[in-house]
DOPARO-348806 format. One line per 8 residues: number of its first residue (from 1); their letters; for each residue x, y, z of C-alpha. Coordinates in Angstrom, 1 decimal. Layout:
<recs>
NUM> a> X:Y:Z | ... $
</recs>
This chain:
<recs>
1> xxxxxxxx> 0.0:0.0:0.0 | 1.5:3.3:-0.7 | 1.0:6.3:2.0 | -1.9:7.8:-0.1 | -3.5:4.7:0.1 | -2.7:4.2:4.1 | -3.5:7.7:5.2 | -7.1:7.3:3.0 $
9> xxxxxxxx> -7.8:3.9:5.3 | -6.5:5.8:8.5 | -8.8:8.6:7.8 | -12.1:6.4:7.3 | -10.9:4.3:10.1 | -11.0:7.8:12.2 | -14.0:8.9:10.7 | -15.8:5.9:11.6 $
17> xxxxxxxx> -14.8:5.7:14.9 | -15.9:9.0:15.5 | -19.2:8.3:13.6 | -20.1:5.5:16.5 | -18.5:7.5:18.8 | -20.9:10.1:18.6 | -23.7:8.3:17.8 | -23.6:5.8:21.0 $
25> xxxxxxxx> -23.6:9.5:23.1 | -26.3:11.3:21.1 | -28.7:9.0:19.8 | -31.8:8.2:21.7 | -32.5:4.4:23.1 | -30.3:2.0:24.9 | -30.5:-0.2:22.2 | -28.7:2.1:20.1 $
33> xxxxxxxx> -26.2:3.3:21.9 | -25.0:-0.5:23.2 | -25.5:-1.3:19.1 | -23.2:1.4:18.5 | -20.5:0.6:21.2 | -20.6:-2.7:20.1 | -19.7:-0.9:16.5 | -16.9:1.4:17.7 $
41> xxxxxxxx> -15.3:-1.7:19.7 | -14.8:-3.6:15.8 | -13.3:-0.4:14.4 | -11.4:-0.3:17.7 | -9.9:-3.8:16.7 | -9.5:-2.7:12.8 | -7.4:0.8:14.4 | -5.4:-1.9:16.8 $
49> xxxxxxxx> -4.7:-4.0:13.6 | -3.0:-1.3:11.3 | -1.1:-0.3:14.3 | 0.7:-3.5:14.1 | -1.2:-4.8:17.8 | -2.8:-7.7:16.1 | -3.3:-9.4:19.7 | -4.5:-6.2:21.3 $
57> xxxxxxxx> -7.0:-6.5:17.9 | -8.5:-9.7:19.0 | -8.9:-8.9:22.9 | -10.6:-5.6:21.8 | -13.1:-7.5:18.8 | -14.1:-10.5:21.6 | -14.2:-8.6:24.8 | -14.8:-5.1:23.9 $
65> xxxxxxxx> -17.0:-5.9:21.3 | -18.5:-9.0:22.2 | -18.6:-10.0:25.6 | -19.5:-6.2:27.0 | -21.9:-5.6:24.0 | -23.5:-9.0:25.4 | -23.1:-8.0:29.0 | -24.8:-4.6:28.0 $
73> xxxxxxxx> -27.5:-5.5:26.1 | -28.4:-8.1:28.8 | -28.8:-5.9:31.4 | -30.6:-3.5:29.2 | -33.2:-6.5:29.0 | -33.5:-6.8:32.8 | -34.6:-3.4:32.8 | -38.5:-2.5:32.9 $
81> xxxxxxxx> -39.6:-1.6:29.4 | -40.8:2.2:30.7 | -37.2:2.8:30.9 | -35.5:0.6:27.9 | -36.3:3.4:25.6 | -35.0:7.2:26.7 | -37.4:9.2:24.4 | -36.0:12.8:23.0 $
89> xxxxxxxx> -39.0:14.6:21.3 | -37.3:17.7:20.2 | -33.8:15.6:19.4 | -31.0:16.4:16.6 | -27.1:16.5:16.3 | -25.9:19.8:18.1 | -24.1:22.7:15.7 | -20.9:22.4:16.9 $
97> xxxxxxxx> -20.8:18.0:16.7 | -19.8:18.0:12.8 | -17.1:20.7:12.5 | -15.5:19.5:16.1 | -15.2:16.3:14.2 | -13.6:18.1:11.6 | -11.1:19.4:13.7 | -10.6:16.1:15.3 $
105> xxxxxxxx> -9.8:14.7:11.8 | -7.6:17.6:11.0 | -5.5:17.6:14.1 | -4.7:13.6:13.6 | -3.6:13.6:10.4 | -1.0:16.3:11.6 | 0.0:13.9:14.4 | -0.2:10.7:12.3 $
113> xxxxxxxx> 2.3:12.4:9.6 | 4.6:13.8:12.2 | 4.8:10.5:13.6 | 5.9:9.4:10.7 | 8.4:11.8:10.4 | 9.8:10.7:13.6 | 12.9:8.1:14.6 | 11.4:5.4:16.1 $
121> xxxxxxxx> 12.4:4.6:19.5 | 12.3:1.7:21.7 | 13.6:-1.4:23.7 | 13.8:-3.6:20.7 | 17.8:-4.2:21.3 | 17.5:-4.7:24.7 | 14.6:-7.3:24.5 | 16.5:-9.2:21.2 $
129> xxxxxxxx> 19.7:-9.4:23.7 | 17.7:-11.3:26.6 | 15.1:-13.0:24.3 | 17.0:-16.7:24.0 | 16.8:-16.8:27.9 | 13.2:-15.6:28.6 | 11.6:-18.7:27.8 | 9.5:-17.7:25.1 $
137> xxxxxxxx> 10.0:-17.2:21.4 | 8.3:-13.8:21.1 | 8.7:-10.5:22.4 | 5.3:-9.9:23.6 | 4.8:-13.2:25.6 | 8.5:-12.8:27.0 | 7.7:-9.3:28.3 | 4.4:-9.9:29.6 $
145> xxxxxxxx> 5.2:-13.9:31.2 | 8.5:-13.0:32.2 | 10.5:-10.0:31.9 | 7.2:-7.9:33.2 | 5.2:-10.8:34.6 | 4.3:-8.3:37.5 | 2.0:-6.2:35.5 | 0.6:-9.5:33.8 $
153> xxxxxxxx> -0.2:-10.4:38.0 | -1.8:-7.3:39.0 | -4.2:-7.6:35.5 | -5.3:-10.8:36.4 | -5.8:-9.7:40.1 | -8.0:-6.9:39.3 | -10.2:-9.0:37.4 | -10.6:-11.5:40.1 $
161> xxxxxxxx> -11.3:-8.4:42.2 | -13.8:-7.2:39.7 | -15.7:-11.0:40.3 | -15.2:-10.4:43.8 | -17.2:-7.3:43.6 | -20.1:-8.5:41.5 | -20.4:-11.6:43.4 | -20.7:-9.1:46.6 $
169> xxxxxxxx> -23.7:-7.7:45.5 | -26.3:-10.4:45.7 | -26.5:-13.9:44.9 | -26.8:-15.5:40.7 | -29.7:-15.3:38.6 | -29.8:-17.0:35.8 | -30.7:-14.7:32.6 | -33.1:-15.1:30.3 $
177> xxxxxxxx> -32.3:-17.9:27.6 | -32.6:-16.2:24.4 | -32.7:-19.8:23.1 | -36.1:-20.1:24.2 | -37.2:-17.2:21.5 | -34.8:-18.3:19.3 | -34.6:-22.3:19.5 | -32.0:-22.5:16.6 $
185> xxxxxxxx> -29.4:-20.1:18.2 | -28.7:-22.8:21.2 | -28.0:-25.3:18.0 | -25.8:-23.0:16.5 | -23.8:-22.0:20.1 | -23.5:-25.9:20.5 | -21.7:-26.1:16.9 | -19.7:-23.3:17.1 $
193> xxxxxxxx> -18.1:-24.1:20.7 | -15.5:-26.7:19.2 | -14.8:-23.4:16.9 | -14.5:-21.4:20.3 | -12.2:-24.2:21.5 | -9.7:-24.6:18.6 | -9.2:-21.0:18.1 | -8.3:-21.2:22.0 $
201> xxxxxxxx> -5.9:-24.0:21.0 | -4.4:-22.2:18.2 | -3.9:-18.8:20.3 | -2.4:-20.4:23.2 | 0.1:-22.4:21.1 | 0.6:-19.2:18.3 | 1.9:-17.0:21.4 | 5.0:-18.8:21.5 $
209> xxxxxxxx> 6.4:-17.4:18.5 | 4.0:-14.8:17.5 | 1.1:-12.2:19.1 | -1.6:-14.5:21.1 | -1.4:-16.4:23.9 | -3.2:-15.9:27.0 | -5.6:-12.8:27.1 | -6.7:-12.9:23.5 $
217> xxxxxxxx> -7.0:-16.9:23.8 | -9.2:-16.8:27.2 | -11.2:-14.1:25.5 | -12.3:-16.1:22.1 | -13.0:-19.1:24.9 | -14.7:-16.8:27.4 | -17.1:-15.8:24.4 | -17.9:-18.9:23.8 $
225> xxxxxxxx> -19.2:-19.4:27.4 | -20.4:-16.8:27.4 | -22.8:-17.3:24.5 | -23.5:-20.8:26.1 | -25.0:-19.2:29.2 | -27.0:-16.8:27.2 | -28.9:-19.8:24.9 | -29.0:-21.8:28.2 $
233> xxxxxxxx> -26.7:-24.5:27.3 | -24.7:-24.5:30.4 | -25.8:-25.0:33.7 | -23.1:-26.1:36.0 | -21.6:-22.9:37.2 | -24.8:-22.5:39.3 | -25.0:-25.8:40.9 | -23.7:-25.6:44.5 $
241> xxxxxxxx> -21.4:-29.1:44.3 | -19.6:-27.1:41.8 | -18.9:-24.2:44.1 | -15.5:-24.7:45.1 | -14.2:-26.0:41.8 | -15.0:-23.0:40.4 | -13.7:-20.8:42.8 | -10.1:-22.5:42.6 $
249> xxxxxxxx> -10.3:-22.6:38.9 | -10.5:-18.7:39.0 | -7.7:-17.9:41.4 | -5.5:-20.8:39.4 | -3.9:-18.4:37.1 | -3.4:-16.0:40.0 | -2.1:-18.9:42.5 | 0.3:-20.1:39.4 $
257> xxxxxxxx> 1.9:-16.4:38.8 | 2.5:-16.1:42.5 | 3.9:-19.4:42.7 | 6.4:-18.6:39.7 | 7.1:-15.5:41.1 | 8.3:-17.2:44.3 | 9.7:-19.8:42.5 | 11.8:-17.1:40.5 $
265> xxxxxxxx> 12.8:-15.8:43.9 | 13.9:-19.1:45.6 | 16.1:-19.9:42.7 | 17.7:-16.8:41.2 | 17.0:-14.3:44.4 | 14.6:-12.3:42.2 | 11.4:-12.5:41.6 | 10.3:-13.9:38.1 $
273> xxxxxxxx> 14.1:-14.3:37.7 | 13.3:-17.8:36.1 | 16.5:-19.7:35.1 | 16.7:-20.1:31.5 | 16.0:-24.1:31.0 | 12.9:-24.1:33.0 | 11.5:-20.5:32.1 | 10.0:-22.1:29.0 $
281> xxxxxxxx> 8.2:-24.9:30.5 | 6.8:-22.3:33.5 | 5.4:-19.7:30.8 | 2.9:-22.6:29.1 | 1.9:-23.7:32.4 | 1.3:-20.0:33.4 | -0.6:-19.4:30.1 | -2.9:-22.7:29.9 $
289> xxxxxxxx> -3.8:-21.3:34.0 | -4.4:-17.9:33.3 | -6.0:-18.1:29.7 | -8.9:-20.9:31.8 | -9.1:-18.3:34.2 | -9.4:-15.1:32.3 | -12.1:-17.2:30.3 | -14.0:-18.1:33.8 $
297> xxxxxxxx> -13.5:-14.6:34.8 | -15.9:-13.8:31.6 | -18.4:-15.7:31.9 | -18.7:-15.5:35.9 | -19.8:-11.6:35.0 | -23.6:-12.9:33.2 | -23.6:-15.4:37.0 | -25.1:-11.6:38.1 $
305> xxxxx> -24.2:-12.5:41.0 | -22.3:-15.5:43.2 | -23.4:-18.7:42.9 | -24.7:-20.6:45.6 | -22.3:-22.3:48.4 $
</recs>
């Protein structure tokens, strides 16, 4: 593609994310603006992928996308109808929406082509020099498995804090199966969950030499729960003999990093200072943990709720 060609694509990507922007603030109806959040997260993911952050593409196209759009238009349907709809008789754009955009547009195609213009800086060097003795074949799952695994920790611990809080609230109820309206969609969610599974597979294995692995893996998986609780599929998660399995199977990815990061600390004196011939085999147990985990994580957020000890 030549830079014409790349700034036109660049500027439609902008344009459009602007468009759903606005349009999920100003336009009338929850339905709307969850339809149109659920928009600007894709465009999110197609901005992520000509930035080079094709893994960062895929967590933002199943989670931001997917699983809160679902989450969202959920709880919009446990709403009473009176308020589903917000009604704006005398409603239209204001003046000053079309040539702020304008402005918007202008400004980043100033940035984007200074940018451009600009060395690019960077730890590439100093990653390549310790890469052979992280563990891992790629940068990314090097820096976030090993050479920052602390940041990785504290991610997965606020999510586990974030099912904490929801489960504080009160205890699960079930939502509505969609499948009973629509009898063919629990059909398809059954078919397309050995789909959900491979493409786990495949993202968990990929992030050893390229950009996957954990997050974006637990997220395709966590969809597919995720759409398995909606059609009613899957019941387990609120049977009470399956209480404490699932609570461990939560904190495993957590428990894991901690243990590494001790582990690290026993053996080298620093923490997630893995020696070199065992660092490999500790990241894929780390990922299979946390990407089951992160996955869990998902779908415990449409429990509304803790289950029942």
């Amino acid at each position: 593609m030549t830079w014409i060609n790349m700034l036109a694509v660049d500027l439609l990507l902008t344009l459009a994310a602007l468009a759903t922007a606005g349009q999920c603030l100003l336009l009338p109806g929850l339905f709307r603006a969850v339809a149109n959040l659920m928009a600007f997260g894709l465009v999110m993911a197609l901005i992520w992928v000509r930035l080079d952050a094709p893994d960062v593409a895929l967590a933002e196209a199943a989670i931001g996308a997917g699983i809160t759009g679902a989450l969202l238009l959920t709880a919009v349907g446990q709403l009473p109808a009176s308020q589903r709809q917000l009604h704006h008789e005398h409603y239209r754009v204001p003046r000053r929406f079309i040539p702020m955009s304008i402005i918007v547009v202008f400004v980043g195609g100033v940035l984007w082509a200074t940018m451009l213009a600009l060395p690019k800086v960077g730890l590439v060097k100093e990653i390549a020099a310790v890469l052979p003795e992280s563990g891992a074949e790629h940068a990314v799952t090097a820096i976030l498995l090993n050479l920052r695994g602390i940041d990785t920790l504290l991610e997965i611990a606020v999510m586990l804090c974030a099912v904490a809080a929801i489960w504080s609230l009160q205890r699960a109820i079930p939502p509505p199966a969609i499948g009973l309206n629509y009898p063919g969609l629990t059909t398809l969610a059954r078919w397309l969950h050995p789909l959900f599974l491979l493409t786990f597979s495949y993202f968990l294995w990929q992030g050893t030499h390229a950009p996957g692995g954990a997050f974006p893996a637990g997220a395709v998986l966590g969809a597919g729960g995720v759409l398995l609780l909606l059609t009613g599929s899957i019941g387990w998660m609120y049977r009470h003999d399956y209480n404490q399995l699932l609570r461990w199977l939560l904190a495993a990815g957590l428990l894991l990093f901690l243990a590494t990061a001790l582990a690290g600390l026993l053996m080298t004196g620093s923490l997630y200072g893995l020696p070199p011939q065992l660092a490999g085999y500790f990241i894929i147990a780390i990922e299979v943990a946390a990407a089951l985990s992160i996955a869990l994580m998902l779908m415990t957020f449409y429990l509304f709720g803790r289950p029942r000890s």
